[in-house]
C-alpha positions in Angstrom: -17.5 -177.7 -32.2 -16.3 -175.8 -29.3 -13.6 -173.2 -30.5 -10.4 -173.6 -28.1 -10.4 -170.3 -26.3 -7.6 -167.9 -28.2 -5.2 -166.4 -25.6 -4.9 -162.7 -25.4 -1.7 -160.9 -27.0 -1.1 -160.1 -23.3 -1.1 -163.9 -22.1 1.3 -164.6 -25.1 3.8 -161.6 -24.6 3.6 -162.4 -20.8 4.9 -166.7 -22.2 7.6 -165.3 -24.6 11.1 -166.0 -23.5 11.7 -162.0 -24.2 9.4 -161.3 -21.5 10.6 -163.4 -19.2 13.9 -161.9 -19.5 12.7 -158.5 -19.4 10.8 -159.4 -15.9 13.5 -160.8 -14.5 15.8 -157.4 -15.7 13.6 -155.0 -14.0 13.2 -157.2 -10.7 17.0 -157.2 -10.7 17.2 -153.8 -11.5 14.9 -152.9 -8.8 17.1 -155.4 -6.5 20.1 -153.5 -7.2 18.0 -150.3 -6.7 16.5 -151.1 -3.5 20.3 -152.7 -2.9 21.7 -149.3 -2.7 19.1 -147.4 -0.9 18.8 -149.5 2.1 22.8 -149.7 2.3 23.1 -145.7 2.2 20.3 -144.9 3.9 21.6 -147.2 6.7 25.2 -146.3 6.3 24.3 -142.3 6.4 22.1 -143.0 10.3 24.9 -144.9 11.6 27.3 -142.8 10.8 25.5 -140.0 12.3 24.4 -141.5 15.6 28.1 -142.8 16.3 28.7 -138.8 15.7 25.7 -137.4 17.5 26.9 -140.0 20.7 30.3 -139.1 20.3 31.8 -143.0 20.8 33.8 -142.2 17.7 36.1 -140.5 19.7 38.9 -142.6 20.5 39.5 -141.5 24.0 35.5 -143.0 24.7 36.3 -146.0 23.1 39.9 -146.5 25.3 38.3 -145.1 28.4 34.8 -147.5 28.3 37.9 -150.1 28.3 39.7 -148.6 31.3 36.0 -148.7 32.9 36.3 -144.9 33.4 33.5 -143.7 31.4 30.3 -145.5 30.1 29.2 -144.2 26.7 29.6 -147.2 25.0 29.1 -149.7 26.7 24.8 -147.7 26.4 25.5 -147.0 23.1 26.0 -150.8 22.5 24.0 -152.3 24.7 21.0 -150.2 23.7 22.0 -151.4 20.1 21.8 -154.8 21.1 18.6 -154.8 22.6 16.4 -152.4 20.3 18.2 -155.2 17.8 16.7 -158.5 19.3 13.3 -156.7 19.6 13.5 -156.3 16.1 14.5 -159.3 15.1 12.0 -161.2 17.2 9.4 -158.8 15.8 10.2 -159.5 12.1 11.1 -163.4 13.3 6.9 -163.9 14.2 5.7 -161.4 10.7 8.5 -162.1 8.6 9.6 -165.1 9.0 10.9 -165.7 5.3 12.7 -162.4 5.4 13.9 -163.6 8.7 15.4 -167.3 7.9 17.0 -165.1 4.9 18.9 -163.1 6.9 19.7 -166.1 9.4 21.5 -168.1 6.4 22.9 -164.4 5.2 24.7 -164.5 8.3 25.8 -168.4 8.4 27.1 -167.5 4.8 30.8 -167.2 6.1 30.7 -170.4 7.7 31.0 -171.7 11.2 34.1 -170.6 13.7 35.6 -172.8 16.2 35.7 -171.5 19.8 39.7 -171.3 19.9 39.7 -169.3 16.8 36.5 -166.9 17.8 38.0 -166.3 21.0 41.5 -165.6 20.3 40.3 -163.2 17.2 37.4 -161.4 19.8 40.4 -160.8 22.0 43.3 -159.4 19.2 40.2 -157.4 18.1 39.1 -156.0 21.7 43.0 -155.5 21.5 43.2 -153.0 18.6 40.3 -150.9 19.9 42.3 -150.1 23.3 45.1 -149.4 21.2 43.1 -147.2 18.0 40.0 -146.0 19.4 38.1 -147.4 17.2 36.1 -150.6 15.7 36.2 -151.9 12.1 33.2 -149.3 11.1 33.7 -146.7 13.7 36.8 -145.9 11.8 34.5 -145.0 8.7 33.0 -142.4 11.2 36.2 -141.0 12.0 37.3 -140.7 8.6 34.0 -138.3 7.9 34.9 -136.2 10.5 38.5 -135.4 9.2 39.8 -137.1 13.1 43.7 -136.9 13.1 45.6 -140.2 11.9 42.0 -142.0 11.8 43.9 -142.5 7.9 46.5 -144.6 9.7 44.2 -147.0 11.6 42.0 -147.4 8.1 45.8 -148.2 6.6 46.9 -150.5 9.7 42.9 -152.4 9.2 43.8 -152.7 5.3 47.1 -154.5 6.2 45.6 -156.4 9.1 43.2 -157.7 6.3 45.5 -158.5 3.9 47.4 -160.7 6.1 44.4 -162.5 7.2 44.0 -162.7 3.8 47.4 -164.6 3.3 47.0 -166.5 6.3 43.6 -167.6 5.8 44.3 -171.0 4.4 46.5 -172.1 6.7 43.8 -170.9 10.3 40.9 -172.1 8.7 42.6 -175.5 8.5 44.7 -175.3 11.4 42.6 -173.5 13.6 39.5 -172.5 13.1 38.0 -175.9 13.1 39.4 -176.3 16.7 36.1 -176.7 19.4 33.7 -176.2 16.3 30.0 -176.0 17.8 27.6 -178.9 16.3 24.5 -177.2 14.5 22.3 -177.2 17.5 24.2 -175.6 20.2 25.2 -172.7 17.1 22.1 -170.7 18.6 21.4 -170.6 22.2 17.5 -171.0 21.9 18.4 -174.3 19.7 20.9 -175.0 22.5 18.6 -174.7 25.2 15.6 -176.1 23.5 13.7 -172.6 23.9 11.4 -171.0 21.8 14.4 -167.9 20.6 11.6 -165.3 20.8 11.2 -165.9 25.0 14.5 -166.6 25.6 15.1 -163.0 23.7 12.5 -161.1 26.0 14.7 -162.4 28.8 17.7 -161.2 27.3 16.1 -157.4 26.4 14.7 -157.2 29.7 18.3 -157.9 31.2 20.0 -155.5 29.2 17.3 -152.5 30.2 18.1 -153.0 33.1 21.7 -152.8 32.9 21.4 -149.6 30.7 19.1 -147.9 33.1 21.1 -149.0 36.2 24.3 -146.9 34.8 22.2 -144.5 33.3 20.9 -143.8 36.8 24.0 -143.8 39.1 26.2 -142.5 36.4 24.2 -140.2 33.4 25.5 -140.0 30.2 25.8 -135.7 30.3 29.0 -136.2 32.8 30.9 -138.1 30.3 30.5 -135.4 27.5 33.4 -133.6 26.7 31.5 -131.1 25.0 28.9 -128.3 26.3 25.4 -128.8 26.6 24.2 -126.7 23.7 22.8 -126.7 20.5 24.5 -123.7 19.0 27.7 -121.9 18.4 28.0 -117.9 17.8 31.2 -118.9 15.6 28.9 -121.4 13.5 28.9 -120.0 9.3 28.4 -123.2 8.1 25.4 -123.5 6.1 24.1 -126.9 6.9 24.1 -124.9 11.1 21.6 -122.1 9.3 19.5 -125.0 8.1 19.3 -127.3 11.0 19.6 -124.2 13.9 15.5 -124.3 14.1 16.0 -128.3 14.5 17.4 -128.2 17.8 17.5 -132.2 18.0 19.2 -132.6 14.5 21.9 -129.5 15.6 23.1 -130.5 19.1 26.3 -131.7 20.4 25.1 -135.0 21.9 22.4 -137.5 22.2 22.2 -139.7 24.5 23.5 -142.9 24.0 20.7 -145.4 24.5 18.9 -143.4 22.1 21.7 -143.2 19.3 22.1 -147.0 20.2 18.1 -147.6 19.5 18.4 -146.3 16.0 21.4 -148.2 15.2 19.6 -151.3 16.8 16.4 -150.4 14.7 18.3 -150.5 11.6 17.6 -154.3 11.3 14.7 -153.4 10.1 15.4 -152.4 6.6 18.3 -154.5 6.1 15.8 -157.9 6.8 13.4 -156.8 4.4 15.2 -155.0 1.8 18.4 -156.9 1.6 17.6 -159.9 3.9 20.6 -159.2 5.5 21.8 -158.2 9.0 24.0 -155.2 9.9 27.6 -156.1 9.6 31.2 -154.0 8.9 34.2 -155.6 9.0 33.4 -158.2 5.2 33.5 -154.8 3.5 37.2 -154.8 4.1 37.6 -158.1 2.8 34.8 -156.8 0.1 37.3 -154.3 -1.1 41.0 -156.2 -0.7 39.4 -158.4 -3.0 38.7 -156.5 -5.3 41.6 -154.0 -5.3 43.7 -157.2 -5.8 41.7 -158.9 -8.6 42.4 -155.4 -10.5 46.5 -155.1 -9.9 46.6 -159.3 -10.5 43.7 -161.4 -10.8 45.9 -164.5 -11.1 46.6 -164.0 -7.5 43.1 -163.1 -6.5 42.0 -166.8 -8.3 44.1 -168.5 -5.6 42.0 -167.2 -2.9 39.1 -169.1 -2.1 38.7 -166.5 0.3 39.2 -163.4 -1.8 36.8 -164.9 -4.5 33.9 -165.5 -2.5 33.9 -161.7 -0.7 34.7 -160.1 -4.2 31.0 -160.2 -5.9 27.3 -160.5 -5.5 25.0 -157.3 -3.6 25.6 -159.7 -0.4 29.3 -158.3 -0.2 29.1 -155.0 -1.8 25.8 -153.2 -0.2 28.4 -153.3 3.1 30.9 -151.4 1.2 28.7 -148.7 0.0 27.2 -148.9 3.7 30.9 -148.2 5.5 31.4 -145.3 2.8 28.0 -143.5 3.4 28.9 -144.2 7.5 32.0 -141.5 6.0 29.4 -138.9 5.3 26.6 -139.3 7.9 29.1 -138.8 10.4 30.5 -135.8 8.2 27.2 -134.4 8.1 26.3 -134.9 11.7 29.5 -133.0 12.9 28.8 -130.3 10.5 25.3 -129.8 11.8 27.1 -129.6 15.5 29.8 -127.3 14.1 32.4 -129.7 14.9 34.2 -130.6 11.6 36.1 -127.8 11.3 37.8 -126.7 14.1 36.4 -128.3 16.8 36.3 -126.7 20.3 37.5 -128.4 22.4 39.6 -130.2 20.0 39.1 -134.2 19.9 42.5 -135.8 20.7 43.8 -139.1 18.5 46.5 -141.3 19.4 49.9 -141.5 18.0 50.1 -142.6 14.5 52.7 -146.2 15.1 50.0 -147.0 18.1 46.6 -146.2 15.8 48.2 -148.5 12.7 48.8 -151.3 14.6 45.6 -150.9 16.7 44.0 -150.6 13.4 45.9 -153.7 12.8 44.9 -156.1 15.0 41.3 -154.7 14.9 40.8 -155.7 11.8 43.0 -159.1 11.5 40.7 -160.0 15.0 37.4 -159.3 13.6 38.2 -161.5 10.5 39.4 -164.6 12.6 36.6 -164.1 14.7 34.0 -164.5 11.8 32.9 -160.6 12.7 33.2 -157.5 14.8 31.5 -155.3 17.0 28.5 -154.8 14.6 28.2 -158.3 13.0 28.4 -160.5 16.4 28.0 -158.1 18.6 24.7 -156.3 17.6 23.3 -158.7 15.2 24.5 -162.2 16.1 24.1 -161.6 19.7 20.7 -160.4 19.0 20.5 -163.5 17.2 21.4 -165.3 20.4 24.4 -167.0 18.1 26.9 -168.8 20.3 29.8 -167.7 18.8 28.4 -164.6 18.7 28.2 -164.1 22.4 31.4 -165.6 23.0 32.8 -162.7 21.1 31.3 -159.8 22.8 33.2 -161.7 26.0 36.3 -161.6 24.6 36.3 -158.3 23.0 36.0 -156.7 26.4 38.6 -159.7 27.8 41.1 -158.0 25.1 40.1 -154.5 25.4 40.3 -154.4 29.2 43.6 -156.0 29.5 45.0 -153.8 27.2 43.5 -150.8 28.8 44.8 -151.9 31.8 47.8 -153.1 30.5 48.7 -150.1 29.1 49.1 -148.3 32.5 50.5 -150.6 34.5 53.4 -151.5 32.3 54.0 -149.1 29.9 52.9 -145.9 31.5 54.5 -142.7 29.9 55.9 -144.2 26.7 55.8 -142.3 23.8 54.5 -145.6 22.0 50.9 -145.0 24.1 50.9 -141.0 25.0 48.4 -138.8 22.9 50.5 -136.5 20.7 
């Protein structure tokens, strides 16, 4: 008789229902692990290249909108298009990691047109009127800018009325001009393979970026001196960094400050299968803060309950607050936290809150912001996606524009 072969005390351990849970523990301990790394890690490099290309400032932000100065529109469109190289990179060698982070980003459900548009332009809206987007704020927070409190405060409202209001748009509204599922992507739209029609698009946008770049250069839209050091610098984080004369200066360029951000797809694919995104962490934290003061409320928000847990809402949360601190530390390496010279100017506090405002209740009916549509679903080729980028500038520009022409010297408008 043959003897039955006896497994080893490893096979059996390795079949026990103890094992099996331990396994899966550590892989979700390593989950939430690798969770948290990516998010800071990506958090603290935004943060410090929106710092390093000073389009935190709210005056760049209101003056790309008046068509006066060109710092973000590089910053942005270099973000966009070291993005979509990215993505079509990872799309041909990753393609699991890939269709991840394409349902990721479906997660929130489809927009209509009316509803995209009409939030793209109430967002594009609040930047004109704040100086800021729903994770550049995070930036200006780190770097102590005057009444950049008061727009996070106005975005915080803004969200909590979306919040209220959410029932009655998303049945109302934003079902209005809904896409069908193949026009939601313009490669599916267009029956084209989304890796070519994305070389098209990259090649486009280089030459957009290196067009301005050429008749107007990014150094005469600085408002700060061409140097890496300051005789007045005591700081101790200078006396580390004043032998790293990249990591120390003023400025980077923009395209290059917008490459890293664009590059940042990278780990947030394969780590968190995931794309880069701000404005759900506001809806991430509402939630939360109102599930602790009365959860009875929270549990009548569909809304509120599907943004409060799970890694896919919170990693953007701890991403926003490490934004906070790489922007801290970049201005610190510059010597511009404390004391900045020349100082960086911030608009009244009624005009940032309700900037902050509409920024924030704009991203939300749009189904994103400036980071979510505009660098990741745009490098996506999404639809909606695109539509909002349009409209952002539609609502910024008017504004800008606006601004001037009707309400020129008001106290509501003028920098204190």
């Amino acid at each position: 008789m043959i003897d039955s072969p006896t497994p080893s005390s490893r096979e059996v351990k390795e079949k026990s229902p103890l094992c099996r849970a331990e396994s899966a523990y550590a892989s979700s301990t390593h989950s939430v692990w690798r969770t948290i790394w990516v998010a800071a890690m990506c958090g603290l490099l935004f943060g410090w290249c929106v710092q390093k290309s000073n389009v935190y400032i709210p005056q760049v932000i209101f003056r790309q909108m008046k068509m006066e100065q060109f710092t973000m529109i590089k910053i942005f469109l270099s973000a966009v298009a070291a993005s979509q190289v990215a993505l079509v990179v990872l799309s041909i060698t990753r393609k699991g990691d890939f269709t991840s982070s394409c349902v990721a980003y479906d997660g929130s459900g489809p927009h209509g047109i009316l509803s995209t548009a009409v939030g793209a332009i109430l967002l594009g809206a609040g930047m004109a009127l704040s100086g800021a987007c729903p994770g550049m704020v995070m930036a200006q927070i780190g770097t102590g800018l005057r009444y950049s409190g008061v727009i996070l405060a106005g975005g915080l409202v803004g969200c909590i009325v979306y919040v209220l209001l959410e029932p009655i748009l998303s049945k109302h509204v934003q079902s209005i001009w809904t896409l069908c599922s193949e026009k939601q992507r313009l490669s599916t739209w267009l029956d084209v393979a989304y890796w070519k029609l994305a070389v098209v698009v990259v090649v486009g946008l280089l030459s957009v970026i290196t067009t301005l770049e050429v008749f107007l250069p990014y150094t005469i839209d600085y408002p700060y001196p061409d140097f890496y050091w300051t005789t007045n610098g005591t700081h101790s984080i200078n006396k580390i960094l004043q032998p790293v004369v990249v990591l120390s200066d003023f400025t980077w360029p923009p395209y290059v400050c917008g490459t890293i951000i664009g590059l940042l797809q990278i780990p947030l694919v394969l780590g968190l299968q995931d794309t880069l995104g701000s404005s759900s962490a506001w809806v991430t934290f509402v939630a939360n803060i109102v599930y602790m003061i009365a959860p009875s409320v929270a549990k009548k928000s569909d809304y509120l309950m599907r943004s409060k847990d799970g890694p896919g809402n919170h990693w953007q949360v701890l991403y926003l607050t490490m934004v906070a601190i790489g922007a801290m530390l970049s201005a610190l390496s510059s010597n511009m936290l404390i004391n900045p010279n020349p100082p960086i100017e911030s608009f009244n506090p009624i005009r940032s809150f309700f900037g902050g405002f509409l920024m924030l209740f704009g991203a939300r009916m749009a189904g994103g912001c400036t980071s979510g549509h505009g660098i990741s679903g745009f490098g996506l080729l999404y639809t909606n996606s695109i539509i909002t980028v349009a409209f952002i500038f539609v609502g910024g520009i008017f504004t800008a524009f606006a601004m001037d022409d009707f309400t020129y010297g008001s106290s509501f408008f003028r920098v204190p």
